[in-house]
N, C-alpha and C positions, 0 to 999 in steps of 0.2 A: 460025409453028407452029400447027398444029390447036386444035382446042377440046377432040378428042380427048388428044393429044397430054401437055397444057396439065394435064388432068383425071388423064392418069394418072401424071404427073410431081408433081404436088398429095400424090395418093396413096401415090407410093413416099417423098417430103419423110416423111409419117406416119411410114410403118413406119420409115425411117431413123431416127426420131428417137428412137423406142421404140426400135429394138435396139440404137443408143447407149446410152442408159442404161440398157439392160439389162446389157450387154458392160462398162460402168463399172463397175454394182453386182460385178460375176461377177471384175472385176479387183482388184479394192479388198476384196472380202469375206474372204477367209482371211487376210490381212494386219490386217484392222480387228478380226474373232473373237478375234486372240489379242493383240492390243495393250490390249483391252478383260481381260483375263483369260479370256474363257472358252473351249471344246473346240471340236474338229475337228464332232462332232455335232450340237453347238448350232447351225452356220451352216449343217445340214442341215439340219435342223428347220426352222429361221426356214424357210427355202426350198421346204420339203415341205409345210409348213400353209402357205402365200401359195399355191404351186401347187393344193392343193383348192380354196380359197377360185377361184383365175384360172380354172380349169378348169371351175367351174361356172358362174362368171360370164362368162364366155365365152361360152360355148351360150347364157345368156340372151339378152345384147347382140345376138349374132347374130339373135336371133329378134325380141327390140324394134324392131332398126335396119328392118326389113322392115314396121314399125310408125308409127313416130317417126321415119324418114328416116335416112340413112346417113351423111348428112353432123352431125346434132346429135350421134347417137350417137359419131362418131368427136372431135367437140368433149370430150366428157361424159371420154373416155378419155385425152387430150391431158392436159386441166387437173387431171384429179384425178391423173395421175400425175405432174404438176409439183408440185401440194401434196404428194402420198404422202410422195416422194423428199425435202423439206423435213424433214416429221416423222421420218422412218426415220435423217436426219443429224442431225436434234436429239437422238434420243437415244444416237444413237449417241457425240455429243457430249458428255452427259451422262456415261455412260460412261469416254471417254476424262478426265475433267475427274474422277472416282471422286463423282459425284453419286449413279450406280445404280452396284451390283453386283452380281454373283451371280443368283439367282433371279429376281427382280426388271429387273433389266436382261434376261436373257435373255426373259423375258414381255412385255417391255415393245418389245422390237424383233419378236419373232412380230408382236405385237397393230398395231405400226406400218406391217410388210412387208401381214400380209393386208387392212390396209383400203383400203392402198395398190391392191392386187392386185383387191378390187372394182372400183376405177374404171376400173383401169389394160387389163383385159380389155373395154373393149370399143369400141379402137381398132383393132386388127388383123380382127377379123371383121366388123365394118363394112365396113374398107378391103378387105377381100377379097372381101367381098359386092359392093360396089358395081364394083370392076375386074369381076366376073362380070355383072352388071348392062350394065357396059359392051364386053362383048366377045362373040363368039359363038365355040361351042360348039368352032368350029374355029380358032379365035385363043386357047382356055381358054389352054391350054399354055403359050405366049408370055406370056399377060397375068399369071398365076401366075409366070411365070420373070422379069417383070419386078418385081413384091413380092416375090421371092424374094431378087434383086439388090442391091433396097432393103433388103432385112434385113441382106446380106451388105455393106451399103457401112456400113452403121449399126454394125457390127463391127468394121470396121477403124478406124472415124473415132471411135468411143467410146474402144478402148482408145489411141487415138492422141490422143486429147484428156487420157486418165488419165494416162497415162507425163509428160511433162512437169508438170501440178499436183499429183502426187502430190507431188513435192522441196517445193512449198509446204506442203500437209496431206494428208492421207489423206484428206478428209473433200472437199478441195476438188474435186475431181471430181463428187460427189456434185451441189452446187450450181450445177457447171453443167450439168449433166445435165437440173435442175430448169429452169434459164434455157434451155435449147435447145429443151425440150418444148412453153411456153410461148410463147415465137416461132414455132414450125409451130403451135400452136392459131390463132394470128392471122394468119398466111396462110393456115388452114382457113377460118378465119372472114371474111374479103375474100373470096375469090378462087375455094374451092371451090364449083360451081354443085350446088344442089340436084336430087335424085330423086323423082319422086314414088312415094309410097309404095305396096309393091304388095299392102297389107293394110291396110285401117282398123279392125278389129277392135281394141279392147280390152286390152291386156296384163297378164295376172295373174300379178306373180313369183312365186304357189307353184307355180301350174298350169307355169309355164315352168320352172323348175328342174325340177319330174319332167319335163318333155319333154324338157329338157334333157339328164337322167341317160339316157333313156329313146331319144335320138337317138343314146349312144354306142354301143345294142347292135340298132340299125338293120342287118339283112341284107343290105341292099343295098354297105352298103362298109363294115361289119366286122372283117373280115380284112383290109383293107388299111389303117382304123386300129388295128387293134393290132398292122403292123409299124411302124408310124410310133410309137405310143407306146414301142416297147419300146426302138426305132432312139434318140428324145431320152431315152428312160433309162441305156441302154450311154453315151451323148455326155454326157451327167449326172452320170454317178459319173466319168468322167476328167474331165472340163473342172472341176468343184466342188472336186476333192481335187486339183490338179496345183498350184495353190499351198503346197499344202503341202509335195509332192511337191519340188517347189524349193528350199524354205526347207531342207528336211530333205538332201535328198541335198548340196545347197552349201555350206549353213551361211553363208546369209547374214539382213539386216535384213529387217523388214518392207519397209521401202522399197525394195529393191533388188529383191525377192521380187516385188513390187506390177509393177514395170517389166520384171521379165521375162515374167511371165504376159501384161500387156500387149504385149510384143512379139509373142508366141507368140500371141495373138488374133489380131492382126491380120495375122503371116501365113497364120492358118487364113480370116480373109474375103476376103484377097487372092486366094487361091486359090478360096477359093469363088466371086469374082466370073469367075475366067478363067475356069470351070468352067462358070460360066452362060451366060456371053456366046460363050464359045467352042465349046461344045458342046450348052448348052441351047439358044440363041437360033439357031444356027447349023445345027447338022445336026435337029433336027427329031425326036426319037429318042421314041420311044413311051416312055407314064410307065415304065412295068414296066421297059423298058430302061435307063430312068436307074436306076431302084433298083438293080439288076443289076451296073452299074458303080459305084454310088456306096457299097454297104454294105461291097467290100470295102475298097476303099480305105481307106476311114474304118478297119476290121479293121487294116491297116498301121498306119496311125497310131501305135491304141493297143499294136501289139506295138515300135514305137520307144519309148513309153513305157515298157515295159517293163524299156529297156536306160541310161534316162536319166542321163547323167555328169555332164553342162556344159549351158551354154545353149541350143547348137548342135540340141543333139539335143531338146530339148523345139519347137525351130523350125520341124523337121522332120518331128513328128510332126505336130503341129496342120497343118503343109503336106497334109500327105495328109490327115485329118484333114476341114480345110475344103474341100480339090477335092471331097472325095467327099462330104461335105454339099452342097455347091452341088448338086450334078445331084441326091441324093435326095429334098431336101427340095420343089423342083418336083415330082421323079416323084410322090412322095406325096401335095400339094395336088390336083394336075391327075386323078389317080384317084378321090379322096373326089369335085371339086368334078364330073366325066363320070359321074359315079354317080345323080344325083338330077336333077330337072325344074328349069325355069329358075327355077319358082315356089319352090323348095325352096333356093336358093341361099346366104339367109341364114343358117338353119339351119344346113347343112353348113358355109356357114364359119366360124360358131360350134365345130363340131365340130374343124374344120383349125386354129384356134388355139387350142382345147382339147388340141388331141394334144402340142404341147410341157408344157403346166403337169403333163398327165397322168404324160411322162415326168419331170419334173419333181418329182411328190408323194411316190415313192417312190427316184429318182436317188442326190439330194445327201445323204437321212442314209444307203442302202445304202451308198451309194461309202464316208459315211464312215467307216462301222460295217466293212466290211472294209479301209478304210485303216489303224484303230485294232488290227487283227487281223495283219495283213500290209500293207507300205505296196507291195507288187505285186497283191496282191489284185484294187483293182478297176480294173485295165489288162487285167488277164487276165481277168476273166468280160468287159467289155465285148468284148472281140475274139471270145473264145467266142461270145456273143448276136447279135453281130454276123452272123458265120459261120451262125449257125442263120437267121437274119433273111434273108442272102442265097439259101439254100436253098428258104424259104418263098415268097418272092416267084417263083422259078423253077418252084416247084410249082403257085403261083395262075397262074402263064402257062402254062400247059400244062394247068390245067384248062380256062382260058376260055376257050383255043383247040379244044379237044376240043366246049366247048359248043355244042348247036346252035344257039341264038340270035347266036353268032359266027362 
């Protein structure tokens, strides 16, 4: 095997590991919300203050890593979200055992998810910068659909590691989420070969948070992140409230709730991976093309949720659901990351794992602020935004094609 090869197999290891335990937290949390007493809102909240905190911290990392090297930075996001995910289970611990309640408890898991969410952002846009680093311009595509892969295998294999330790604790997922993170920091730390840094400049975190804020209203690719934020916000408000959505239309346990959700992950990244392999890595499709086919898909999904009776059909949706994330979430990376100079690269993937936390900040309490109003509520605006989403992308291809510079 290459050194190539080698290097970006290291790399998708990363992201696998994070969207493991991210796909753990996402299966275990509306289950753990109400075993602890508290609302469908609250485990928005936690979710929407950690996504400002990710979102900004993202864009920083991305620009340090360009700094500090891609490989410490991506260290820095490993171990602190091994420690995070400790603290966020201790209190949740806490909790479960009526140490905290109430106010208190709910403050107390905010303040554990966002310190987590400092460190934990800036794993992915390292690892993204540095795949950029290591591919050209005409390989982006491929090398973005193979971290895209990695996220979607990190999907399957989280909630497929939660569905079994859930029957032990609710909680026990959690810790090994924590233990898995921490074994890919130590294969980062052997085996990932260093970059030299393609800035020696200084880094000033205030000066970088306003560049930060300040790269999401960049002209250059604008309007293709704010379909991508709006795309993880429609996938935000279902995927956050569908636990509920279970519990409530079945009438079953937390535990049972916890294992179906996790089923229904992981046929959404099974699909996303065929989706990738088979049609990202395969036919070669222009980003905008993917978006094209992938928004509406995802639109089905959420109109099966809609009609949700049994298990079947929650299996269903997340099916279509995750094919049609697989192909957009590459078309989206592969536009932001063709948008800007190779010297810019960090930056922008800063930006490209900023666009999940973004949809992320305002997702999980909308979803569940119209969950609490109508539990169809927010199946139906996400397919709605969806639909406008696929529209928009159709309209920027036909602007750019009109462009002279194209």
């Amino acid at each position: 095997m290459s050194q190539l090869r080698i290097t970006q197999f290291i790399l998708m290891t990363c992201i696998i590991s994070i969207g493991m335990g991210q796909f753990i937290v996402f299966a275990v949390l509306a289950p753990l919300i109400r075993s602890v007493g508290l609302q469908e809102v609250h485990g928005g909240l936690i979710l929407s203050f950690s996504s400002v905190i990710y979102a900004l911290s993202s864009g920083v990392w991305g620009r340090v890593s360009s700094v500090s090297g891609r490989r410490r930075v991506i260290l820095v996001g490993l171990i602190g979200y091994c420690l995070g995910t400790l603290l966020f289970s201790a209190v949740f611990f806490a909790g479960l055992q009526l140490w905290m309640q109430g106010t208190l408890l709910f403050l107390s898991l905010c303040l554990a998810r966002m310190l987590q969410s400092v460190l934990m952002g800036a794993t992915t846009p390292a690892a993204t910068a540095y795949m950029a680093d290591i591919t050209t311009p005409e390989q982006r595509v491929k090398g973005m659909g193979l971290l895209g892969s990695a996220h979607s295998l990190g999907t399957i294999l989280g909630p497929a590691v939660a569905a079994p330790l859930i029957l032990l604790h609710l909680l026990a997922p959690l810790l090994a989420a924590s233990a898995m993170t921490l074994l890919t920091a130590l294969v980062v730390w052997k085996a990932l070969p260093g970059l030299p840094s393609s800035n020696r400049a200084n880094v000033h975190i205030g000066r970088e948070i306003l560049n930060t804020v300040k790269s999401y209203f960049d002209s250059r690719y604008a309007d293709i992140l704010l379909i991508g934020v709006l795309m993880f916000m429609s996938y935000a408000m279902s995927q956050q409230t569908v636990g509920y959505l279970v519990q409530d239309r079945l009438q079953i346990s937390p535990q049972e709730t916890a294992t179906i959700v996790a089923h229904a992950f992981i046929f959404s990244a099974v699909f996303a991976l065929i989706g990738q392999f088979a049609v990202v890595a395969k036919l070669r499709l222009a980003s905008n093309t993917l978006l094209l086919i992938g928004l509406p898909l995802m639109l089905v999904g959420y109109l099966v949720l809609l009609q949700l009776q049994m298990e079947r059909d929650a299996l269903i949706a997340f099916s279509f659901i995750g094919f049609g994330f697989g192909l957009a979430m590459p078309g989206f990376s592969a536009s932001a990351s063709l948008s800007v100079s190779a010297e810019e690269q960090g930056a922008v993937a800063g930006v490209i794992a900023g666009a999940p936390a973004l949809g992320f900040i305002l997702g999980p309490t909308f979803g569940a602020m119209l969950y609490e109003f109508d539990e169809m509520a927010p199946y139906g605006a996400s397919a709605v935004l969806n639909g406008l989403l696929a529209l928009a992308v159709l309209r920027r291809q036909i602007s750019h094609r009109n462009s002279p510079t194209h």
